[in-house]
N, C-alpha and C positions, 0 to 999 in steps of 0.2 A: 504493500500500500504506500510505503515513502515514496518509491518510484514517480506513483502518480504523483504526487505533492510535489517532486522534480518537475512532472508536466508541468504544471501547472505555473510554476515558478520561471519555466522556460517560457511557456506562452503569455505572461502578467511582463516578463523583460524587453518577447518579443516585440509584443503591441506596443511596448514604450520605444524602443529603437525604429520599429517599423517606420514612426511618424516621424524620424529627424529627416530623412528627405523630401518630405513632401507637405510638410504643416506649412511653411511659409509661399512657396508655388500656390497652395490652393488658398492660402487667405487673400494673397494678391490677383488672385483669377475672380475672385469675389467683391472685387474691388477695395479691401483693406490699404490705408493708409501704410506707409514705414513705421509709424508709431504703434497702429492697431497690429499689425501683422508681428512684430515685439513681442505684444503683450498677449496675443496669443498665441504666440510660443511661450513666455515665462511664466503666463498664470496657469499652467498645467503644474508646474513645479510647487508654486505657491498651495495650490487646492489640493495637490497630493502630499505635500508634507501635512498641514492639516490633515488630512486624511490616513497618513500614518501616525499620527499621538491617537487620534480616536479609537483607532483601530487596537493598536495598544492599550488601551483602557477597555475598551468591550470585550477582548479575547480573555483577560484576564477573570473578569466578570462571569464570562457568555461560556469559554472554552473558544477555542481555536476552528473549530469544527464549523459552528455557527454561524462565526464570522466570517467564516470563507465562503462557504455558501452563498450565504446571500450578498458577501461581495461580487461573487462571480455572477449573480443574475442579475444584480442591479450595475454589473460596468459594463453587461452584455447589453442592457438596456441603452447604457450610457452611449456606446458605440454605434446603437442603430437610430438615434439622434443628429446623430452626422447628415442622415440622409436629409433632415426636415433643414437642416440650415443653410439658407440660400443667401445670407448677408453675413459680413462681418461683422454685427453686432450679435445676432444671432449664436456664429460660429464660436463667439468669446465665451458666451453663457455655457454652452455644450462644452466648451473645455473646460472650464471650471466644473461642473458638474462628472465630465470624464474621468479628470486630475483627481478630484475628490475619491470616489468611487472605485477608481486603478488602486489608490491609496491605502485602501483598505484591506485588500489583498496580500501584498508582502510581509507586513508582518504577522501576519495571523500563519502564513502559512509556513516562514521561518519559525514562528513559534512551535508548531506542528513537527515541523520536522527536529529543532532544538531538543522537548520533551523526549522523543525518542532516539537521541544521538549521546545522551549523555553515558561517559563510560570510557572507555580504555581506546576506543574507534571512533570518537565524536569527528577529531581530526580528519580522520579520510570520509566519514559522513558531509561534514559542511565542505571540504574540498567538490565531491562529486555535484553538492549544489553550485556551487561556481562552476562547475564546468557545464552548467546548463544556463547561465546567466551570462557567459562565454560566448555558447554559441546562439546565444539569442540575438548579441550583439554583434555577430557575425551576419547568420542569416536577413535579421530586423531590415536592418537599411536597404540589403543586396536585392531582397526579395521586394519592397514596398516598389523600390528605384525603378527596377527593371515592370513591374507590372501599371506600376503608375504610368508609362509614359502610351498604355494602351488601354485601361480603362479607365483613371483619375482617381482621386482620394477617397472621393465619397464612397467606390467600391471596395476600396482596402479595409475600409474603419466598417465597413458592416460586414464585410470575409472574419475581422477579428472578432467580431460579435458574436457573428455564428458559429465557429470555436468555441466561443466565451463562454456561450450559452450549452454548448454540449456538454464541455467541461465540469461544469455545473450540476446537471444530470448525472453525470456521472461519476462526479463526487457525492452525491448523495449514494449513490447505490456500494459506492468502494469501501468509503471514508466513515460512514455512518456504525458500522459495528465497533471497529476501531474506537470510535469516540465514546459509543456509549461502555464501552470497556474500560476505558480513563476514566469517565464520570463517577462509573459504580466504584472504582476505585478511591475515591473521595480527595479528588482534583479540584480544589477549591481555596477560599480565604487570599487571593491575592487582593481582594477588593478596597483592601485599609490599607494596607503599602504604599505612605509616604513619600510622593514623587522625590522630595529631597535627600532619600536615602540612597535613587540612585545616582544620582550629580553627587553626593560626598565618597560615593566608594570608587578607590583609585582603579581598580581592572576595569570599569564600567566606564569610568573618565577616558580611558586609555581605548576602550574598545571605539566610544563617541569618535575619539581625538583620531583613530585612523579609519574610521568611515568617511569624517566629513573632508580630511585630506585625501584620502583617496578618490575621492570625486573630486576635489579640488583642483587635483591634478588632470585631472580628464576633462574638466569645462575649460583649464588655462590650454591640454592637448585638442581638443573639438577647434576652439577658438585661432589659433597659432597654428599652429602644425601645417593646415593648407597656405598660409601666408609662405612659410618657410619654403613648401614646395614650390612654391610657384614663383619664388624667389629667387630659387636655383632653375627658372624655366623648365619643371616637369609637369606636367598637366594634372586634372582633378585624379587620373586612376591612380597617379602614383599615391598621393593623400588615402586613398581607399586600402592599394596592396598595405601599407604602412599600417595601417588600423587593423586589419586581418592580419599579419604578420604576429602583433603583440597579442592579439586574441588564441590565436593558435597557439602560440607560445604557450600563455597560460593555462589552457587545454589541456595541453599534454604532460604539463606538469600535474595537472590537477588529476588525469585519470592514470596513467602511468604508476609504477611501483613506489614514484619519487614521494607521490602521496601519502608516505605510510610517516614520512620525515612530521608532517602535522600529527601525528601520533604518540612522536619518540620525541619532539624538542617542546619544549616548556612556547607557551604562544605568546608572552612577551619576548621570548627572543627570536620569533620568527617574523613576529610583526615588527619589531625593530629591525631586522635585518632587510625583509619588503619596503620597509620603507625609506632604508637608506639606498637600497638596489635602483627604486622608483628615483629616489634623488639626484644620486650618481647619473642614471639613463636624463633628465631633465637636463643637468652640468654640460654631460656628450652631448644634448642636441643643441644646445645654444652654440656648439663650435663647429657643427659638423657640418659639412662646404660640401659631401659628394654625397652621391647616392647609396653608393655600399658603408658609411658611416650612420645615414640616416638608418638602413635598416638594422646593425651592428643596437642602434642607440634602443630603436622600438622591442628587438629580442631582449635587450637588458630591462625596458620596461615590463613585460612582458612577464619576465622571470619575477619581479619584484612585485607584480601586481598577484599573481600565484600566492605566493609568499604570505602576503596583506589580506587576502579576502579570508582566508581559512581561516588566520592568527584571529582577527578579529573577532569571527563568529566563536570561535573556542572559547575565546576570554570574555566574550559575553554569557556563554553557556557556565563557563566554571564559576562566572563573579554574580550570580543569579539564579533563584529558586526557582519551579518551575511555576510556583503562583503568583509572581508576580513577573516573567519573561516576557509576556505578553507586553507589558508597559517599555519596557526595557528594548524589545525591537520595535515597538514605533516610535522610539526619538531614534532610535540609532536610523532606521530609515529617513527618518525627517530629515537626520543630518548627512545620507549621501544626499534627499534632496537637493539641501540649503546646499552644500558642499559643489557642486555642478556650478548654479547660478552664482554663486561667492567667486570663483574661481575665474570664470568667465567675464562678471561682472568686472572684479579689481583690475584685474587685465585691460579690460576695455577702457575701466576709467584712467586709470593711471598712463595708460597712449604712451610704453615704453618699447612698444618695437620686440618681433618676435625673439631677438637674441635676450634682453630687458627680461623678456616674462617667462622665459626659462631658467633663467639665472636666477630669479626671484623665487621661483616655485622647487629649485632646484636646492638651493641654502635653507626653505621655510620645511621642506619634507627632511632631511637635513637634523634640522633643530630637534621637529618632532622625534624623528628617529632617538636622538639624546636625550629628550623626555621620559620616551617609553623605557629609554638603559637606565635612565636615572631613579624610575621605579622599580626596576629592577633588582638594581643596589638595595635600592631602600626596603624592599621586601625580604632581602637576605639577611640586611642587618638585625633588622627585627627578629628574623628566626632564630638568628646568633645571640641576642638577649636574651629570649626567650627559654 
């Protein structure tokens, strides 16, 4: 049954990648402003980070189970709304409503998967989730790209609906024994759980701290990365193999024997080491001047993002009960949210040129990395007092 909960996790990533080539073409075909066509691209991020604390506090409440569910019929809903929006005013309402809705999804169903990963294998469990988060990012864009340019958006967001909607279905008939199995087990009381209990605990800070740079890194890479190419006169495919290149990479590490390493190494020093790997890969692309350095930089990202996605999810599972997890991965999603647009944003504002905003993000992932050693220390010492 986790397998499915992978579905699903792959098809909740797809539909979020699917729309990066095609949300700004069809707001502009709609007649959207520069400014409106913006902000419907950003306000999906906005309405799905809301959408992920909610979600965290109901799954906790509800069970994991619940929430998914009727996440999944109400963003299968959400998707076959696309068809009714024929203006850009319109189209803004329906991505907030989208945003929202998708929202509520990822954490409920990391939670799901969390619950049942705890243990001596969590490590190569949340691994094999990333490597469906991987290839969703993979497929998303290639698949939306190439069919968009023969039937248009409106039929892509209602293809992801009707998935949506199966899915759905079919989570009831899978996921439902399973759940009522956890219940009778008496899977409850995260309800009181002190949101400030989990901003004061350092693995939970640390987990926060490399979700929302790990996206950070990816809205300053989205952002930059095609300036660089086409800086060196290669065209939009090369920006493309570049992005497939570091997705692969992580893939293979993810499904590969390498996997078992999230098993056998403590996840503050894997997540520390991802995220100096990611930093180091940022430093090379700010100097890299040919093509075979460009990809040299995205294989080192590549490795470092492997590294990052696993460390994380571990150190949320080990730094968190299972009644209160639910709350716990809907900030941590809210913050690859915020973490995308942060990234993107600072960059754009600050207008330092794509050598500028790799050096910046390259020194800040960097720092973090020293943060998460420096907890590290500090949790060894304590054990040495103790």
């Amino acid at each position: 049954m986790q397998y499915f909960v992978y579905l699903i996790v792959f098809f909740s990533f797809y539909d979020l990648f699917s729309q990066l080539p095609i949300m700004s073409p069809h707001a502009l075909a709609l007649g959207a402003t520069p400014f409106v066509t913006g902000l419907v691209v950003g306000i999906y991020s906005f309405a799905n980070t809301v959408g992920n604390v909610i979600s965290g506090f109901v799954t906790d409440r509800r069970g994991p189970f619940l929430v998914l569910i009727t996440a999944l019929f109400l963003s299968a809903g959400a998707l076959f709304l696309y068809g009714f929006a024929g203006n850009p005013e319109t189209l803004l309402a329906v991505r907030v409503v989208h945003g929202f809705m998708e929202g509520l999804i990822v954490p409920a169903a990391f939670t799901f998967i969390a619950n049942r990963a705890e243990g001596s294998k969590r490590g190569r469990k949340v691994a094999l989730s990333g490597a469906f988060v991987g290839l969703a990012a993979i497929a998303g864009p290639a698949v939306s790209g190439i069919l968009a340019s023969k039937t248009g958006a409106t039929f892509i967001m209602t293809a992801n609906g009707a998935v949506m909607l199966v899915l759905a279905i079919l989570a009831i008939v899978f996921l439902r024994s399973n759940a009522a199995k956890r219940q009778s087990g008496g899977e409850s009381g995260g309800t009181h759980y002190p949101v400030h209990n989990l901003f004061s605990n350092p693995g939970v800070m640390r987990a926060f701290a490399g979700a929302f740079f790990l996206m950070f890194s990816q809205g300053v890479l989205a952002l930059v990365l095609p300036l660089k190419v086409e800086a060196l006169d290669f065209d939009t495919k090369t920006s493309g193999m570049l992005l497939s290149v570091f997705g692969l990479v992580a893939i293979l590490i993810f499904v590969l024997p390498t996997n078992r390493l999230f098993d056998k190494l403590r996840p503050m020093k894997t997540l520390a080491f991802g995220m100096a790997v990611m930093g180091g890969s940022m430093l090379l692309l700010s100097v890299s001047d040919d093509i075979s350095s460009l990809y040299g930089s995205m294989v080192l990202y590549g490795s470092g993002f492997a590294f990052l996605f696993p460390s994380i999810n571990s150190l949320l599972i080990d730094s968190t009960e299972a009644e209160h997890r639910g709350k716990a991965y809907g900030y941590f999603y809210a913050f690859f949210s915020i973490g995308v647009v942060a990234g993107s944003g600072l960059i754009g504002l600050l207008d330092i040129g794509f050598k500028g905003a790799f050096l910046l993000t390259g020194f800040v992932m960097l720092a973090v990395a020293f943060y998460v050693i420096t907890g590290l220390f500090g949790v060894r010492k304590a054990r040495e007092a103790s």
